[in-house]
C-alpha positions in Angstrom: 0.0 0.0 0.0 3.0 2.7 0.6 3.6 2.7 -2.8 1.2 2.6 -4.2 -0.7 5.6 -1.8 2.3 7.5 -0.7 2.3 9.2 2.6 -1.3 10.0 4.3 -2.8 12.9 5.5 -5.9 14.1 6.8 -8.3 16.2 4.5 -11.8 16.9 3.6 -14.0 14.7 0.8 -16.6 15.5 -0.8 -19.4 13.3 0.4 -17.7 12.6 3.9 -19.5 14.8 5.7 -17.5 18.3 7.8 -14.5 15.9 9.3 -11.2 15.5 7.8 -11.1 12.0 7.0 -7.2 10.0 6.4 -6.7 10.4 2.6 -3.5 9.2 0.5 -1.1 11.2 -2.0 -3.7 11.4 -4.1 -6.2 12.6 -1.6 -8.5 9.7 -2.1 -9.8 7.9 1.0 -7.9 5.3 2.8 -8.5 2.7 5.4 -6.2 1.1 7.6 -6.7 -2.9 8.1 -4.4 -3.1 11.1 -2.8 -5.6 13.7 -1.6 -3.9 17.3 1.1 -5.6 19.5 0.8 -5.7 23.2 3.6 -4.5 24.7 6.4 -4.3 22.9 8.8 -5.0 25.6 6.8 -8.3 26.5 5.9 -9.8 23.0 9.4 -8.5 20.8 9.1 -11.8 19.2 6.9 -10.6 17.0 7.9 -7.4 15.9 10.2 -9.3 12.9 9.8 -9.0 8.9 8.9 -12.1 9.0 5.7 -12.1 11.4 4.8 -8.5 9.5 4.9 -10.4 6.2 2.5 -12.8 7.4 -0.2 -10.7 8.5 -0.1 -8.5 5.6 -0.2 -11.7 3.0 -2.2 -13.8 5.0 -4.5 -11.7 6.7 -4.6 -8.3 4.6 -3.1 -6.2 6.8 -1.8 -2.7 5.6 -0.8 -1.5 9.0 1.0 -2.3 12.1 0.7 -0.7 15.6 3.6 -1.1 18.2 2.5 -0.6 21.1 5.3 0.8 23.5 4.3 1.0 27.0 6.0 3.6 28.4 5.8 2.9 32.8 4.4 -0.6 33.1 7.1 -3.2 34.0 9.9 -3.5 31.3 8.4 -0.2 29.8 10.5 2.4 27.8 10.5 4.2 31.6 11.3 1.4 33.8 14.1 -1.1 32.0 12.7 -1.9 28.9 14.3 1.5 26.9 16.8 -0.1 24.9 14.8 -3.3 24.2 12.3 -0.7 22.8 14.3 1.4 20.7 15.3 -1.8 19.0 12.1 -3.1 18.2 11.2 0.1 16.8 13.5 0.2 14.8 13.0 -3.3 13.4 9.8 -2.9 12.9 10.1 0.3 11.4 12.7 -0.9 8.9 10.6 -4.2 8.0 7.3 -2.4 7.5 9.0 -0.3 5.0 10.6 -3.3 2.9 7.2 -4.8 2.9 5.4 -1.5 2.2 3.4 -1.4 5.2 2.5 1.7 7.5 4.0 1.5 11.1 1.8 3.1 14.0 4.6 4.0 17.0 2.1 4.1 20.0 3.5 6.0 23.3 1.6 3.6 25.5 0.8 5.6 28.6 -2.1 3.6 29.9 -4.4 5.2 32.3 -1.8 8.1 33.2 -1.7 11.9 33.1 0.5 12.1 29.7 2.9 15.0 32.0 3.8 12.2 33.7 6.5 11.4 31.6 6.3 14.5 28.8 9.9 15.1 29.1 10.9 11.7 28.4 8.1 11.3 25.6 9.8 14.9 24.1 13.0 13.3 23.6 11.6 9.8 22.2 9.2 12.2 19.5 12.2 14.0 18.7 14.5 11.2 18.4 11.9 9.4 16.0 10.0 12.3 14.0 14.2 13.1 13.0 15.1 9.9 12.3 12.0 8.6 10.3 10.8 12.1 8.7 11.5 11.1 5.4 9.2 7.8 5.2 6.0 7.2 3.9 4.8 5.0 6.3 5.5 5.9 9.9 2.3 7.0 12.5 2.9 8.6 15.8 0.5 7.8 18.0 1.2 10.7 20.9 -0.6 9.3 24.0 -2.5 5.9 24.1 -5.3 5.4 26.7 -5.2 8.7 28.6 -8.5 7.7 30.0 -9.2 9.6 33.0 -7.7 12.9 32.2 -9.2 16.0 31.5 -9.4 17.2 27.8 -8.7 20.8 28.7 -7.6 22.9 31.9 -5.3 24.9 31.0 -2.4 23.0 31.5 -1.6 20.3 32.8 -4.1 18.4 30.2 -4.7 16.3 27.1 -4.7 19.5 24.8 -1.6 20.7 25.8 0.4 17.6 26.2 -0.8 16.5 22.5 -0.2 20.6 21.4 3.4 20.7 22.2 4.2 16.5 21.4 3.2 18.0 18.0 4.8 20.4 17.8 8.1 19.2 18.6 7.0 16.6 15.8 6.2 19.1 13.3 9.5 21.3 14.4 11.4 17.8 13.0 10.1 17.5 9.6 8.4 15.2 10.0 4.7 15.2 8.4 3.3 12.2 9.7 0.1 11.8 11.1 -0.1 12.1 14.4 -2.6 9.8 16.8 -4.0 11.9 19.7 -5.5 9.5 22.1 -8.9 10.4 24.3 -9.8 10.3 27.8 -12.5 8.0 27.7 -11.8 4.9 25.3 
């Protein structure tokens, strides 16, 4: 699917009502038919080319979410950094040679996203540099933030997803970008 619909993006269509729908290089609809990990740091064994080829030739799968807890045991937070950073990177690298998109999910999990903002500034920036030039990479920003207010001000949702973004964006890197909700 990468190449043959380019990097997505959101935009409005005709006949899809006032929301900006996800849309390909050629700003025709597109839907994802994904697979998510659990955490990546508990399950690596399946973040390989060879486990992403099967889903996508065997199942139909265009997309692949890897979910990274960030403070759960062995998360990017508490041990499980390096073990991580490798995955994503493998995963990252075989979704490309397969021509799949990659979802990188900042798996917070039923925490204030400020929590751990300074750490998840650092991993954003590390990956929106490293991968701003590919097609197929997703940032997901804060999974399952359920619990914490939209907006306050501050110390919120808005905010935290705002300036994640933003560093993002500061990159180069125009990937969509997953905001996650408070109440899943």
């Amino acid at each position: 699917p990468v190449g043959k619909h380019g990097r997505l993006h959101l935009a409005k269509v005709d006949g899809y009502g006032n929301a900006p729908v996800i849309v390909d290089q050629y700003g025709k609809p597109f839907q994802m038919r994904g697979a998510s990990t659990h955490g990546v740091q508990w399950f690596p064994e399946y973040i390989n080319k060879g486990a992403m080829q099967t889903l996508r030739d065997e199942w139909g799968v265009n997309l692949l979410r890897m979910a990274c807890y960030v403070t759960q045991y062995n998360g990017y937070t508490n041990g499980g950094q390096s073990l991580i950073d490798s995955k994503i990177v493998e995963g990252v690298q075989a979704a490309k040679e397969l021509g799949m998109y990659v979802i990188v999910d900042w798996h917070i999990h039923e925490e204030n996203p400020h929590t751990t903002k300074t750490v998840a500034e650092q991993f954003f920036k590390k990956y929106a540099t490293l991968y701003k030039d590919y097609d197929n990479v997703i940032f997901e920003i804060c999974n399952e933030p359920t619990g914490v207010q939209w907006y306050t001000g501050g110390n919120d949702l808005y905010s935290y997803c705002k300036d994640i973004a933003g560093i993002i964006r500061d990159c180069g890197s125009k990937a969509l970008i997953v905001c996650g909700t408070n109440n899943w």
